[in-house]
Chimera marker file (.cmm) of the C-alpha trace (Angstrom):
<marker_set name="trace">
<marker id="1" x="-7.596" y="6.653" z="0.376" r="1" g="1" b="0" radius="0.5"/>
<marker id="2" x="-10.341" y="8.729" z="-0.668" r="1" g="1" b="0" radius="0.5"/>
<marker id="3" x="-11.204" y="9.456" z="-4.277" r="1" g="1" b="0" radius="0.5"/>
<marker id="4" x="-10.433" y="13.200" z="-4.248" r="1" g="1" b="0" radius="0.5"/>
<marker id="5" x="-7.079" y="12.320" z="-3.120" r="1" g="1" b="0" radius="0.5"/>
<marker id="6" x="-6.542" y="10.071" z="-5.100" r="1" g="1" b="0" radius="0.5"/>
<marker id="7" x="-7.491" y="12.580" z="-8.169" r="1" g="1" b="0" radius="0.5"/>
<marker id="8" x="-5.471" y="15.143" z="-7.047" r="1" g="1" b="0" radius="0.5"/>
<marker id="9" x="-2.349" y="12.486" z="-6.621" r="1" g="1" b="0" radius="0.5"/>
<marker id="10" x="-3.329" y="11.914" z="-10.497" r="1" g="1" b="0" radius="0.5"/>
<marker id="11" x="-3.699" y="15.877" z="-11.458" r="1" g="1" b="0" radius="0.5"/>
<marker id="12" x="-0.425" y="16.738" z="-10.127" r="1" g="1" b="0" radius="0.5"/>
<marker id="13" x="1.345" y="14.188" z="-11.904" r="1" g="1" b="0" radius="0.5"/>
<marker id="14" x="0.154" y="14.618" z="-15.369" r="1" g="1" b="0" radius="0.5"/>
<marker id="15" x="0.887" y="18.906" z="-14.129" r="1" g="1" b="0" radius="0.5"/>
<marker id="16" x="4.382" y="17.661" z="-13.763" r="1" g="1" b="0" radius="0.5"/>
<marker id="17" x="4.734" y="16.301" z="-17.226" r="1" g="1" b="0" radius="0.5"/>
<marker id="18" x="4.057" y="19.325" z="-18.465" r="1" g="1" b="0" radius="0.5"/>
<marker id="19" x="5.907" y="21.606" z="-16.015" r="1" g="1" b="0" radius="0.5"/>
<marker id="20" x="8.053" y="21.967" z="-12.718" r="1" g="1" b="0" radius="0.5"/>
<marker id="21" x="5.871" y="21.788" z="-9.762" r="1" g="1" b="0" radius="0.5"/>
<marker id="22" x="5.980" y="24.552" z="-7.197" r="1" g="1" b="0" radius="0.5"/>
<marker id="23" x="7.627" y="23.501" z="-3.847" r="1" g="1" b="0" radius="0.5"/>
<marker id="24" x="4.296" y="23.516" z="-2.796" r="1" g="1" b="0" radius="0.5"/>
<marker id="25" x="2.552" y="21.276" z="-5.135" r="1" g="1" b="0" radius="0.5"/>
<marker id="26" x="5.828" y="18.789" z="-5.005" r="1" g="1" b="0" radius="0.5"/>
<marker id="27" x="5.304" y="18.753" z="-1.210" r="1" g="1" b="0" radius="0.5"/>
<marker id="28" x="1.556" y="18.251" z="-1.151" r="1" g="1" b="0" radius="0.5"/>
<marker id="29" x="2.137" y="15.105" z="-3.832" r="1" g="1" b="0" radius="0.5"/>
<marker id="30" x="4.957" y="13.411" z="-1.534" r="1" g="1" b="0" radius="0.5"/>
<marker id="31" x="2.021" y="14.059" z="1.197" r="1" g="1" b="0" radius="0.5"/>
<marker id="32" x="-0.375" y="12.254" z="-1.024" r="1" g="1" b="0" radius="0.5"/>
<marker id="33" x="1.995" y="9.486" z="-2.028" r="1" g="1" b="0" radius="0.5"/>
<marker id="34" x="3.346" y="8.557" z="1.319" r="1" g="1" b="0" radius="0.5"/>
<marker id="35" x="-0.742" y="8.579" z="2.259" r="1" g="1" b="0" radius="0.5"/>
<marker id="36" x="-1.277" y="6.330" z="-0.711" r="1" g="1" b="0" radius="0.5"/>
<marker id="37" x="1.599" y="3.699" z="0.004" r="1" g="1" b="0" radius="0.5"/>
<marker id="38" x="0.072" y="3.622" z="3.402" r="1" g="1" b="0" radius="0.5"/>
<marker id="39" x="-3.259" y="2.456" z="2.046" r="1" g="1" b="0" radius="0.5"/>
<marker id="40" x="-2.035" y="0.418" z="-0.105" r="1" g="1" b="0" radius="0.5"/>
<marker id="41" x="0.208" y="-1.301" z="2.672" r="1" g="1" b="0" radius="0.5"/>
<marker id="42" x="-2.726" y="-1.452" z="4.890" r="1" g="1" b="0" radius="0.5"/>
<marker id="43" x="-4.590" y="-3.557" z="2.427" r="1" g="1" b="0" radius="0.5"/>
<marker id="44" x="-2.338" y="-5.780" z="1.985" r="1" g="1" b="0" radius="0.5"/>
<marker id="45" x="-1.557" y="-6.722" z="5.620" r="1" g="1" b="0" radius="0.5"/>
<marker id="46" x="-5.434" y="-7.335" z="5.887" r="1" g="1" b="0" radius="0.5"/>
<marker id="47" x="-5.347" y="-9.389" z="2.591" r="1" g="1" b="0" radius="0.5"/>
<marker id="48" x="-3.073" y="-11.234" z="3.948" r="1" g="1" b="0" radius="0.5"/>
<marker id="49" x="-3.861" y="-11.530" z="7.533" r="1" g="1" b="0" radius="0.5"/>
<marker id="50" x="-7.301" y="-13.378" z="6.435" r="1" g="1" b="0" radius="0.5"/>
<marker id="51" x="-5.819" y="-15.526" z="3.803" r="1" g="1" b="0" radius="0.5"/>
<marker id="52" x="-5.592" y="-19.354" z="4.466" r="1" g="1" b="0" radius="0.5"/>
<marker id="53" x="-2.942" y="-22.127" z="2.960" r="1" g="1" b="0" radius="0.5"/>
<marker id="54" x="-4.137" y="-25.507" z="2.086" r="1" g="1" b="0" radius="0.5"/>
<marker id="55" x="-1.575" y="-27.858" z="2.515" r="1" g="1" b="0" radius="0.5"/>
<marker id="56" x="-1.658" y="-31.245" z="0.113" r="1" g="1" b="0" radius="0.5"/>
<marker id="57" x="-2.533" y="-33.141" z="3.281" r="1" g="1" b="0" radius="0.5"/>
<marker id="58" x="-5.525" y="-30.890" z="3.555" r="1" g="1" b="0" radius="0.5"/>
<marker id="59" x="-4.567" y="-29.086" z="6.756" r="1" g="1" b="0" radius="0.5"/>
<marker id="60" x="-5.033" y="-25.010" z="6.668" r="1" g="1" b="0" radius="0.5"/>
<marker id="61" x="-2.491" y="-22.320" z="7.921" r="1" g="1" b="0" radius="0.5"/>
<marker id="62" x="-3.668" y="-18.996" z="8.399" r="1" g="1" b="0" radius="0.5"/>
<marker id="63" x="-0.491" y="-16.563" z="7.158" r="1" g="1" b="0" radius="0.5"/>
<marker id="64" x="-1.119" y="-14.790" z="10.037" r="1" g="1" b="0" radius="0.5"/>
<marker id="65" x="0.244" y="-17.672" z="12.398" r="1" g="1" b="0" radius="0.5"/>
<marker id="66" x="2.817" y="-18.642" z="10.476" r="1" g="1" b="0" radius="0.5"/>
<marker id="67" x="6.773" y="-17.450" z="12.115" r="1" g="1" b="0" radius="0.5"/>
<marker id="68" x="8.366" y="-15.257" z="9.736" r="1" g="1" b="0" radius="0.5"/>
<marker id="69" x="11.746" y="-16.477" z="8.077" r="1" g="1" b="0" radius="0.5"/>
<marker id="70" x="14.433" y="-15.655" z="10.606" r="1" g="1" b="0" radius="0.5"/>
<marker id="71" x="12.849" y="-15.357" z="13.701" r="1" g="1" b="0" radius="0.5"/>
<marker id="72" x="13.511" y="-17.192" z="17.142" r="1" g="1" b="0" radius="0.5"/>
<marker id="73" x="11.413" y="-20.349" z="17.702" r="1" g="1" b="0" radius="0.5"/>
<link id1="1" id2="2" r="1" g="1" b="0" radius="0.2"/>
<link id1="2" id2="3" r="1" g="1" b="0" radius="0.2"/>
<link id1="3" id2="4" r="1" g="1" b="0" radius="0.2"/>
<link id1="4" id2="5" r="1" g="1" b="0" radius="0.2"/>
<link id1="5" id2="6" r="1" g="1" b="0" radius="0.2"/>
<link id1="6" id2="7" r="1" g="1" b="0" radius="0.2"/>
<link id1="7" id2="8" r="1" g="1" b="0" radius="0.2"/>
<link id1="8" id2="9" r="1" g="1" b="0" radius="0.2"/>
<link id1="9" id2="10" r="1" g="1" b="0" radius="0.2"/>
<link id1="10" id2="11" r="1" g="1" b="0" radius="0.2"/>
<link id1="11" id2="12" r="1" g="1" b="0" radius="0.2"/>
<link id1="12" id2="13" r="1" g="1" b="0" radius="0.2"/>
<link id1="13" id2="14" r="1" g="1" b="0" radius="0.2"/>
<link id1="14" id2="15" r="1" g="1" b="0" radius="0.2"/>
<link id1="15" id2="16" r="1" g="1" b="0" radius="0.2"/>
<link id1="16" id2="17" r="1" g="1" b="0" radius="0.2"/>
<link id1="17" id2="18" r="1" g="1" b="0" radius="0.2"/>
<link id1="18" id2="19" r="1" g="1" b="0" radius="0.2"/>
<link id1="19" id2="20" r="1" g="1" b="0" radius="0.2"/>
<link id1="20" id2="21" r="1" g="1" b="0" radius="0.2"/>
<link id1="21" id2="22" r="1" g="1" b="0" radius="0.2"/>
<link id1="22" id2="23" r="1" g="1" b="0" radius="0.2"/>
<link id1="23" id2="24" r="1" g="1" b="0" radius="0.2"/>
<link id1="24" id2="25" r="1" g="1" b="0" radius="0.2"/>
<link id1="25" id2="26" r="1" g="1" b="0" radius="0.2"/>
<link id1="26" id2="27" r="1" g="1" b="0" radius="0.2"/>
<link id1="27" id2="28" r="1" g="1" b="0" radius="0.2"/>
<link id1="28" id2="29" r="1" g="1" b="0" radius="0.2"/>
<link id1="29" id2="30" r="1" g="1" b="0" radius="0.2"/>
<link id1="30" id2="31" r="1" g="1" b="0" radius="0.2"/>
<link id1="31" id2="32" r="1" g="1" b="0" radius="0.2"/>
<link id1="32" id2="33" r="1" g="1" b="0" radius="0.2"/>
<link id1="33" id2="34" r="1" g="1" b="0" radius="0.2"/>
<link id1="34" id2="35" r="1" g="1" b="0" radius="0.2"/>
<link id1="35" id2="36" r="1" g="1" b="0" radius="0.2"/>
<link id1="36" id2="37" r="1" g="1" b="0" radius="0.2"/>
<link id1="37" id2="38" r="1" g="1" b="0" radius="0.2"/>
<link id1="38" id2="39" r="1" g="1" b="0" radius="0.2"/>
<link id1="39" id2="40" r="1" g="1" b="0" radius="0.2"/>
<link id1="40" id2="41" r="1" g="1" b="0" radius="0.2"/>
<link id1="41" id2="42" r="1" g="1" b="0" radius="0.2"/>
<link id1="42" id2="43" r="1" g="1" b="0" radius="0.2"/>
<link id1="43" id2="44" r="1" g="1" b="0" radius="0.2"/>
<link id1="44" id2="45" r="1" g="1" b="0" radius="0.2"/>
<link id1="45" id2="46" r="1" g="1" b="0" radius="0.2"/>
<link id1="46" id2="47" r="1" g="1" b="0" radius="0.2"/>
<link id1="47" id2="48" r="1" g="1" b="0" radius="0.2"/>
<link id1="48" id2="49" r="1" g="1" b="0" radius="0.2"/>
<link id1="49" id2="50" r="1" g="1" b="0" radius="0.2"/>
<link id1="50" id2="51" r="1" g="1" b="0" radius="0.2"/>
<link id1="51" id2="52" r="1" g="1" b="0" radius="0.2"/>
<link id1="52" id2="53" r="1" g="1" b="0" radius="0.2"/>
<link id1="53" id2="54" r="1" g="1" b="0" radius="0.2"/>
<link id1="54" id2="55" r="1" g="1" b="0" radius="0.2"/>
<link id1="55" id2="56" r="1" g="1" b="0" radius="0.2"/>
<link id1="56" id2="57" r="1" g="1" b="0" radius="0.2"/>
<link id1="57" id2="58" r="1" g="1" b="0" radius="0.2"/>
<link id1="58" id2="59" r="1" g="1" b="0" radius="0.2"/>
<link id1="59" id2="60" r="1" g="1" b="0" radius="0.2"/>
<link id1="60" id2="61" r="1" g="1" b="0" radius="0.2"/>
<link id1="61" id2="62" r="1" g="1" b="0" radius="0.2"/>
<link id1="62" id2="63" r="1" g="1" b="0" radius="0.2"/>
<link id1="63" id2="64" r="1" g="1" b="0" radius="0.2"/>
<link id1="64" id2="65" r="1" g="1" b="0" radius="0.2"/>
<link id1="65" id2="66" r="1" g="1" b="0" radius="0.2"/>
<link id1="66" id2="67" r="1" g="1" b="0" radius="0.2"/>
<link id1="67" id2="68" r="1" g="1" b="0" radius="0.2"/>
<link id1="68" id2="69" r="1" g="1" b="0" radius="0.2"/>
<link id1="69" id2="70" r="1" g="1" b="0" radius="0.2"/>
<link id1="70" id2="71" r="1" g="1" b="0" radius="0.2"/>
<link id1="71" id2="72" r="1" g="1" b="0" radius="0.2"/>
<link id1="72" id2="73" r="1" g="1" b="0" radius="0.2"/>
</marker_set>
């Protein structure tokens, strides 16, 4: 997410400590928040898609080729 956006995301909360937002500015920081969870999301998944377990046998899993908890084998 880009640093302006990110600034505004901050300027229109510390606006609505101090006062109602307009439907306007309410709408436009959902907008920014929904953008921001997405980054933040998308980080994550990368994070974690590059991250490698060490077992105490020494072997190494990559979290990306590991089955999730519940699926079909």
């Amino acid at each position: 997410m880009e640093k302006k956006k990110l600034d505004r995301l901050s300027e229109l909360t510390a606006i609505s400590r101090q006062r109602e937002l307009t439907q306007q500015e309410k709408s436009e920081r959902e907008s920014l928040r929904w953008e921001y969870r997405q980054s933040v999301l998308a980080n994550f998944t990368n994070t974690l898609e590059h991250t490698t377990i060490v077992e105490p046998d020494g072997s190494k899993i990559k979290v990306s080729d590991m089955k999730r908890s519940g699926e079909d084998k």
